[in-house]
GUBA-720971 format. One record per residue: x, y, z of N, C-alpha, C, CB in turn. Coordinates in steps of 0.1 Angstrom, whole numbers, padded with zeros to 4 digits, always signed. Atoms other than C-alpha are relative to their C-alpha. Glycine has a CB too. Layout:
XYZXYZXYZXYZ
...
END
This chain:
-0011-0001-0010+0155+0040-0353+0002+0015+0003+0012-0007-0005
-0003-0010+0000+0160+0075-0361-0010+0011+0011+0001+0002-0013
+0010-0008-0008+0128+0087-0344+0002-0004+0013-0015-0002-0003
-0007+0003-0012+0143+0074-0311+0007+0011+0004+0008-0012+0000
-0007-0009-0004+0164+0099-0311-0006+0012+0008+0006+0003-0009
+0008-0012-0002+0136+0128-0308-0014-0004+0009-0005+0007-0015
+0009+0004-0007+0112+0106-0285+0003+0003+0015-0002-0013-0004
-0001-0001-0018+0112+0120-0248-0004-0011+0005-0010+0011+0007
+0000+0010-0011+0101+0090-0239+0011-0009+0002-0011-0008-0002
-0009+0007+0002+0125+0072-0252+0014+0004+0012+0002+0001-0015
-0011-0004-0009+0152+0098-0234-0003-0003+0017+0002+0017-0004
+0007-0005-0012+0133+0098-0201+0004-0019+0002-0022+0010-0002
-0006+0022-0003+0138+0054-0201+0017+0001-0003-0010-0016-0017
-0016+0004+0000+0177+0057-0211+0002+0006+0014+0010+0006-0014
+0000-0009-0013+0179+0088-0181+0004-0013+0012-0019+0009+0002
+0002+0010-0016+0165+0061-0155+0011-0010-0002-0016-0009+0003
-0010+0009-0002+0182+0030-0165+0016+0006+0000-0002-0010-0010
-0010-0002-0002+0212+0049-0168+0009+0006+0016-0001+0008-0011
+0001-0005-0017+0207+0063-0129-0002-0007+0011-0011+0008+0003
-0001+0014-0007+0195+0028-0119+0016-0007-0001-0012-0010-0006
-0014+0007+0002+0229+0013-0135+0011+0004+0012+0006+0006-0014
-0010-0004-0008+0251+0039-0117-0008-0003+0020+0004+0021-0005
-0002+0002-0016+0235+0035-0078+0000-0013-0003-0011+0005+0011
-0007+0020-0004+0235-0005-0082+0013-0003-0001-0006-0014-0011
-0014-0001-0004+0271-0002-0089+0010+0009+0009+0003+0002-0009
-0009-0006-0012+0280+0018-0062-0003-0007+0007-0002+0012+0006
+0007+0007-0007+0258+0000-0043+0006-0014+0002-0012+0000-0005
-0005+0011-0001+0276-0032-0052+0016+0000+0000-0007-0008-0010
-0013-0004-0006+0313-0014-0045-0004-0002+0014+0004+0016-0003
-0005-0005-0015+0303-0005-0008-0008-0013+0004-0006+0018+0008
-0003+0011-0004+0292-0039-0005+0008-0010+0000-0005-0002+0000
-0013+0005-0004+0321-0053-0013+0011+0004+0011+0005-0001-0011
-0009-0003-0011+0341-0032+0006-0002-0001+0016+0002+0011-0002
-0002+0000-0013+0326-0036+0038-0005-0019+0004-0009+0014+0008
-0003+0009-0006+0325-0074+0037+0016-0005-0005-0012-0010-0001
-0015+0002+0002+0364-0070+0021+0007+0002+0013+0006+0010-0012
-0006-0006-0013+0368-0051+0053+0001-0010+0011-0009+0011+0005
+0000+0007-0011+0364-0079+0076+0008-0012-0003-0012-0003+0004
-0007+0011+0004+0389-0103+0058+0012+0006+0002-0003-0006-0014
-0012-0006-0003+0426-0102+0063+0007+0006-0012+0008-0010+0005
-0007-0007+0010+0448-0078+0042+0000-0006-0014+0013+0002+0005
-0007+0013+0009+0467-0107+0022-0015-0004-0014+0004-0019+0014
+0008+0008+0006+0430-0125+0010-0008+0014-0006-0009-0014+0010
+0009-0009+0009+0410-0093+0004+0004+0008-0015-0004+0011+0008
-0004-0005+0012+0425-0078-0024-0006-0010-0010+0015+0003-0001
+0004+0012+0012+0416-0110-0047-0016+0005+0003+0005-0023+0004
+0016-0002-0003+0380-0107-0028-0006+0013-0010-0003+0004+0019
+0010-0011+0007+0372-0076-0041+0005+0001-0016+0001+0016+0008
+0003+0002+0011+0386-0078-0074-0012-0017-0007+0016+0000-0005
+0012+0010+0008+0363-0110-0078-0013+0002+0001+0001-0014+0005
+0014-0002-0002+0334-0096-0066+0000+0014-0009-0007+0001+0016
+0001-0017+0016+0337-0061-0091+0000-0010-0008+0016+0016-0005
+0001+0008+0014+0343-0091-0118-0014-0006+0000+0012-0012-0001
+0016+0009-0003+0310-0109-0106-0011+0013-0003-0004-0007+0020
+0010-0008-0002+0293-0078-0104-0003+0007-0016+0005+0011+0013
-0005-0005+0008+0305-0062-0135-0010-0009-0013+0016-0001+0003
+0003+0010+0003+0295-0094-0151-0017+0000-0001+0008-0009+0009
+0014+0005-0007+0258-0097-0134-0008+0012-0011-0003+0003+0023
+0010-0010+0005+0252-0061-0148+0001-0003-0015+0003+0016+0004
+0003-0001+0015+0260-0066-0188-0008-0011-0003+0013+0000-0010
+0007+0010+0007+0241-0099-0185-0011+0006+0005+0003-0015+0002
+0011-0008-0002+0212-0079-0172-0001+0008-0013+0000+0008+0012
+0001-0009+0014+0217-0055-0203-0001-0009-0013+0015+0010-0001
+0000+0010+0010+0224-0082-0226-0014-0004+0000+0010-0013+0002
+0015+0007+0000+0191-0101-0216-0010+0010-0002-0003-0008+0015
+0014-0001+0005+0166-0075-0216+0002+0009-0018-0011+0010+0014
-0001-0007+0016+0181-0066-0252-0009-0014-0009+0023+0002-0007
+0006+0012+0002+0171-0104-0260-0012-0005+0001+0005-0006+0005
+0017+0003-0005+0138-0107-0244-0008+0006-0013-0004+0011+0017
+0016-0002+0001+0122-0087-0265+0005-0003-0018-0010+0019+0008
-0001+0005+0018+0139-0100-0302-0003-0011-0002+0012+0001-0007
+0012+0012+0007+0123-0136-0308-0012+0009-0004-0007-0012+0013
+0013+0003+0002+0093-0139-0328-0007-0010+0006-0002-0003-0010
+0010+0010-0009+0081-0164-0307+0011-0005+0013-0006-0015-0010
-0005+0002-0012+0087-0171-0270+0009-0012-0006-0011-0002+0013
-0006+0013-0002+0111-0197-0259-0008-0015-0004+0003+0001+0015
+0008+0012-0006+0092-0222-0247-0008-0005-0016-0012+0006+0017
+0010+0002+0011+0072-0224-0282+0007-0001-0012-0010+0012+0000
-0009+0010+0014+0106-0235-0304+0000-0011+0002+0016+0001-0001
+0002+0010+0002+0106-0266-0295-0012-0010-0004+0006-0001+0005
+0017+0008+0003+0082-0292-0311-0006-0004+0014+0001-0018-0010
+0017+0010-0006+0048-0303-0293+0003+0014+0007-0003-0019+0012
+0006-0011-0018+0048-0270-0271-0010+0007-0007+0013+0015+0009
+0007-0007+0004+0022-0250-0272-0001+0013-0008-0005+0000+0006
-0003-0015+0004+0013-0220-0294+0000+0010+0002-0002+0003-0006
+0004-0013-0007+0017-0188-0286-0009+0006-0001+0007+0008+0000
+0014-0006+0002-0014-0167-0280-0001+0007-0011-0004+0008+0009
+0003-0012+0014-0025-0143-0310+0008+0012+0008-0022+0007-0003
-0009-0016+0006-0011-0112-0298+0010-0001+0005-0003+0017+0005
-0016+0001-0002+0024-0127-0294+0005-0004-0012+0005-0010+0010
-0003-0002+0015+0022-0134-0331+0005+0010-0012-0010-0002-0004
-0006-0012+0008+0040-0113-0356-0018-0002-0011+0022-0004-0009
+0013-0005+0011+0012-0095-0381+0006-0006-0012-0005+0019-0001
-0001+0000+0017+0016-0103-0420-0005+0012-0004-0008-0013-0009
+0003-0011+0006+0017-0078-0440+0001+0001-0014+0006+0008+0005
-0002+0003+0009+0010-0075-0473-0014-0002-0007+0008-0008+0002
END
């Protein structure tokens, strides 16, 4: 974990997603606001706090999921009985 710290590559992938994060959330401000804009006074205010909550929402389950993706030892689809097995190089190595 520690060598993460001193891996440019590693910095160079937080960088981006951290640059992708901020314009998709602007990006999904100035689209709420300009279809908040076309609703009456009274109803938009709820509108746009529900769509920053949706949005808000959309992005930590994006962050959440590809934290998840890649911690199984074995795909989904290949917990439950009769499925098939996963190929060799989706197998964890033994070691030892």
């Amino acid at each position: 974990m520690l060598d993460l710290l001193t891996n440019p590559d590693a910095w160079i992938a937080f960088a981006t997603l951290t640059a992708l994060e901020i314009v998709l959330g602007i990006d999904n401000v100035v689209f709420i606001s300009v279809l908040v804009s076309r609703l009456e006074p009274a109803r938009g205010a709820r509108v746009r706090q529900l769509g920053l909550a949706l949005g808000g929402l959309r992005s930590g389950h994006g962050v959440l999921r590809s934290r998840f993706d890649r911690s199984p030892a074995r795909p989904r689809l290949c917990r439950r009985r009769g499925a098939p097995r996963p190929p060799l190089w989706w197998r964890p190595r033994r070691r030892g």
